[in-house]
N, C-alpha and C positions, 0 to 999 in steps of 0.2 A: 182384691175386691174390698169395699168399702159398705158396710152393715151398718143399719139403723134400725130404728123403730119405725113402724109403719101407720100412717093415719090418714082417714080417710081426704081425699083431696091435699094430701102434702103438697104435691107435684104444685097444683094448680096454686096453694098459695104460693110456694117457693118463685115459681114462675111459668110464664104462658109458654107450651111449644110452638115455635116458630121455624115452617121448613124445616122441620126434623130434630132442633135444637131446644134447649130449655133454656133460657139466655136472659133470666133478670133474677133476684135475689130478693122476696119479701117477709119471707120469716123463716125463724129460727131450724134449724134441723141439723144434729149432730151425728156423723158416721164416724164410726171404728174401724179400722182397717184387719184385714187378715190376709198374711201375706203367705203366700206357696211355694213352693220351692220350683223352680226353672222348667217348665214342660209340663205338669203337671196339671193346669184348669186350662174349662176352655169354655166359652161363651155360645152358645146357639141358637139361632131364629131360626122359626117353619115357618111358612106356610101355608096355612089352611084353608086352603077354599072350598066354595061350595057354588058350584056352577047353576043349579038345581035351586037353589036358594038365596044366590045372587050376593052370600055374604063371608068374609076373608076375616081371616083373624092371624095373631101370631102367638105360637108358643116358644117359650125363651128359658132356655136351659142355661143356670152356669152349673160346670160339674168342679167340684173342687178337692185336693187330697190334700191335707196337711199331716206332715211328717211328727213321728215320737207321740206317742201315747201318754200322756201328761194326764193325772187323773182333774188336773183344774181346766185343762182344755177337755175332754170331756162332761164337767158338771157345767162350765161355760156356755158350752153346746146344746146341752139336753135342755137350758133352760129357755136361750135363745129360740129354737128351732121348735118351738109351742108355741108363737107368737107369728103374725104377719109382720111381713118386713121390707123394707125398701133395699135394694141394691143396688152399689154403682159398682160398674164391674169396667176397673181401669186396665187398656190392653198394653201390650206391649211397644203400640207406637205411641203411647201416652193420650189415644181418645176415651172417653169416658163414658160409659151407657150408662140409660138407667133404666132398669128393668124392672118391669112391672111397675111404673111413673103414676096408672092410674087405678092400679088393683089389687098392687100387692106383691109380694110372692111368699111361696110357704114352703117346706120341706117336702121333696115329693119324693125320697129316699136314701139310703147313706148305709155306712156298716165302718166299726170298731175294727182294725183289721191287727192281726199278730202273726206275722210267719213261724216258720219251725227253722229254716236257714237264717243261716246269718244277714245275707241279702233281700230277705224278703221285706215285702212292706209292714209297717207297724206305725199304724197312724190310722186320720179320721176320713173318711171318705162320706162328702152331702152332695147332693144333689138338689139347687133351688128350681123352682116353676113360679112361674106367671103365664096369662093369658093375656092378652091386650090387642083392640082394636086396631092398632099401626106398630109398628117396629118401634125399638126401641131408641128411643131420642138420645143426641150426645146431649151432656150438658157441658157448658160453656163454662170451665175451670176458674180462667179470668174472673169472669163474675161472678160465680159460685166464692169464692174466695174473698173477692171483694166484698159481696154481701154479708148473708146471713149462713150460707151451707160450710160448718166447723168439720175440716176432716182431721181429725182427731189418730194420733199411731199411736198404737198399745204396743206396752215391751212385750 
């Protein structure tokens, strides 16, 4: 997945969605990458309607575990996940969401983990949320690139 800073109407300047796509490039916006180990995150849209009310929304989970307790990837963390933020959260067949395009997403839980066996996990485990009136749009790589969106890989 791919982290940034989040501000308000990033999305709209970056570019218009279009049929479900974000697919033009007008300013600036730099993501950091954070990468997981094989199996481990996973992406997810609900849902929500309200029949009664006439009005649908989506909540958009990514869950994420990153391996080895590193005390600089936890102060990394702690500082990041105070902040709203933008995610692109790149899948396995190389499409690209972006979650929370028009609102955000924030830290909506997570835990420091240390096993007792040799096997067990030891590592960060977040959980980001957004809320948003449609699902989340791919963006258009191509032009992300071409443009102004810098995706930027941390060692």
């Amino acid at each position: 997945m791919w982290i940034g800073d989040w501000t308000d109407g990033i999305w709209g300047a970056v570019g218009a969605t279009t049929a479900g796509e974000i697919d033009d490039s007008t300013a600036a916006l730099v993501l950091k990458d954070f990468d997981m180990m094989k199996n481990t995150g996973s992406f997810t849209q609900t849902v929500n309607a309200s029949i009664e009310n006439g009005t649908i929304f989506y909540t958009q989970v990514v869950s994420c575990v990153f391996s080895k307790n590193v005390s600089s990837d936890i102060a990394g963390f702690g500082d990041m996940i105070k902040a709203r933020l933008v995610i692109v959260v790149q899948d396995v067949n190389d499409n690209y969401f972006v979650m929370g395009h028009l609102r955000g997403c924030e830290v909506s839980g997570g835990s420091v983990e240390t096993g007792t066996a040799l096997g067990d996990m030891n590592g960060l485990k977040y959980e980001f949320t957004a809320e948003e009136t449609i699902a989340a749009p791919f963006l258009d790589i191509v032009t992300a690139v071409a443009g102004d969106v810098t995706f930027t890989v941390t060692a």
